[in-house]
SEPADREN-109108 format. One line per field, with one value per residue (C-alpha): residue in three letters; x, y, z. Coordinates in Angstrom, 1 decimal, m for minus. Layout:
<pts>
residuo <- (Ala/...)
c1 <- (X/...)
c2 <- (Y/...)
c3 <- (Z/...)
</pts>
This chain:
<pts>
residuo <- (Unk/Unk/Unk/Unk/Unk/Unk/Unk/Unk/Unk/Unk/Unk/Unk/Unk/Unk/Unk/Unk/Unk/Unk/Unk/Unk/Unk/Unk/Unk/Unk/Unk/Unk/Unk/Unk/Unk/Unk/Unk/Unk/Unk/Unk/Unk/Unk/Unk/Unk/Unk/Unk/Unk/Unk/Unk/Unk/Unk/Unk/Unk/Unk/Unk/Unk/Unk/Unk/Unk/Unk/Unk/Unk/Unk/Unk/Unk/Unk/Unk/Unk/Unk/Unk/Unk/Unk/Unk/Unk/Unk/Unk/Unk/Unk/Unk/Unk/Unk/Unk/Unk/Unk/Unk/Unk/Unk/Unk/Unk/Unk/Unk/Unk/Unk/Unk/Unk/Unk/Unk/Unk/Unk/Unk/Unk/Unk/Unk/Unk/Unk/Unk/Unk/Unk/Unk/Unk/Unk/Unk/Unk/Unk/Unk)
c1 <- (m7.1/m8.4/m11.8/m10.1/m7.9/m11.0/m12.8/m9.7/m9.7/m13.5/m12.7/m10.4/m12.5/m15.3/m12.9/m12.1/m15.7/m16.0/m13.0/m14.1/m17.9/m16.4/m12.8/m11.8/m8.9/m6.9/m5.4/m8.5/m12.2/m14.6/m16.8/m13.0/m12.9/m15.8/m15.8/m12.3/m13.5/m16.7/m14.3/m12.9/m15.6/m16.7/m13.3/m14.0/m17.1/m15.7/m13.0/m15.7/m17.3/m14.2/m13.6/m16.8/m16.5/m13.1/m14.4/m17.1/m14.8/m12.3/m15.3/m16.3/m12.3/m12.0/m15.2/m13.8/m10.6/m11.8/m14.3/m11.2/m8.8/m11.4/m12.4/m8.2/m8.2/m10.8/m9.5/m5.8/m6.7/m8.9/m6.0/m3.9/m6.5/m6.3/m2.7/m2.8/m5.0/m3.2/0.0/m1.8/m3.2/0.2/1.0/4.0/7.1/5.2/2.7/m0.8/m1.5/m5.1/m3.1/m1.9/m4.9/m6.7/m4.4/m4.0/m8.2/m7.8/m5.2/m7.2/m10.2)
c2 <- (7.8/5.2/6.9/10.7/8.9/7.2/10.7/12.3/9.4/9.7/13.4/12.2/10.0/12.4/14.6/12.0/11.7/15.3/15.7/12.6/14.1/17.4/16.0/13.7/11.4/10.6/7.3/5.8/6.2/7.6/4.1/2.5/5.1/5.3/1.8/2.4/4.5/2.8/m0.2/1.9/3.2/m0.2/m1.1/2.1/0.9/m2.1/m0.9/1.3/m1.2/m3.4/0.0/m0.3/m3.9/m3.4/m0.5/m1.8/m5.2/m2.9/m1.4/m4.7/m5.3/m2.0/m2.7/m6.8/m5.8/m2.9/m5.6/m7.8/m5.5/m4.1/m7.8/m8.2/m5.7/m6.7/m10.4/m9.0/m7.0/m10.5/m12.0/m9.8/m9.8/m13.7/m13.8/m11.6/m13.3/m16.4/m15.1/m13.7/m17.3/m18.7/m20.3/m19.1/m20.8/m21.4/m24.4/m23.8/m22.4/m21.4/m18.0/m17.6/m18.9/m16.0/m14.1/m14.7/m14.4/m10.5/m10.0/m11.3/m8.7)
c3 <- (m4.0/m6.5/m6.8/m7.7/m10.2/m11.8/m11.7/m13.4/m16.0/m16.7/m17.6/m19.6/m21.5/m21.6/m23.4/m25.8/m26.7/m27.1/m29.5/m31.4/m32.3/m33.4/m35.2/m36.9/m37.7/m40.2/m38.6/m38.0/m39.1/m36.7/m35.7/m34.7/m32.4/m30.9/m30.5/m28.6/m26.6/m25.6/m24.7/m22.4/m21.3/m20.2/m18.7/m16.6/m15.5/m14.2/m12.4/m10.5/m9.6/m8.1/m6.6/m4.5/m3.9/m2.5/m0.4/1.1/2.0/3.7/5.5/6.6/7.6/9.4/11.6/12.5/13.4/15.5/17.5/17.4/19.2/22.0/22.9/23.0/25.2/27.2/27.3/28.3/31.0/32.4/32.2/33.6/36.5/36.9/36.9/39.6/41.9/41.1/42.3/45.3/46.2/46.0/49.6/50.6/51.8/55.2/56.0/55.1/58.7/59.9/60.7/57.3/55.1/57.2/56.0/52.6/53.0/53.9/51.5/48.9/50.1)
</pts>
């Protein structure tokens, strides 16, 4: 959206150059002017280039926080794993019996 708005003002500008070479104005000589529009023209310039500098640090956002959230997933399913097997190794209200170590041994396969 930034960068149409910038192409729309650089029209805009251009335009501005244009009408200044072929009129001119009564409020202010020609080299005021053009010296205007040349500061604007370098204001312009700048912004296109914190333009870039933004987009290529959003790029560089965008790609960590989509490494970010399929290593979250990946760690949230590992732990949903874990948490599982721990409840599964739980003794249960019993004693720790040979019979019910076994078991808990092919409940756990």
């Amino acid at each position: 959206e930034l960068e149409n708005q910038l192409t729309t003002k650089s029209k805009t500008l251009d335009e501005l150059k244009q009408s200044l070479a072929s009129n001119g104005s009564a409020e202010q000589t020609p080299d005021a002017q053009s010296l205007r529009i040349a500061e604007l023209c370098e204001m312009k310039d700048s912004i296109v280039n914190q333009v870039a500098q933004l987009k290529a640090s959003m790029q560089s956002i965008l790609e960590q926080w989509r490494a970010y959230d399929e290593i979250y997933g990946e760690v949230s399913l590992m732990t949903t794993r874990y948490l599982y097997c721990i409840d599964q190794c739980k003794p249960s209200g019993e004693e720790a019996s040979l019979e019910a170590l076994k078991k808990q041994v092919k409940t756990l396969q």
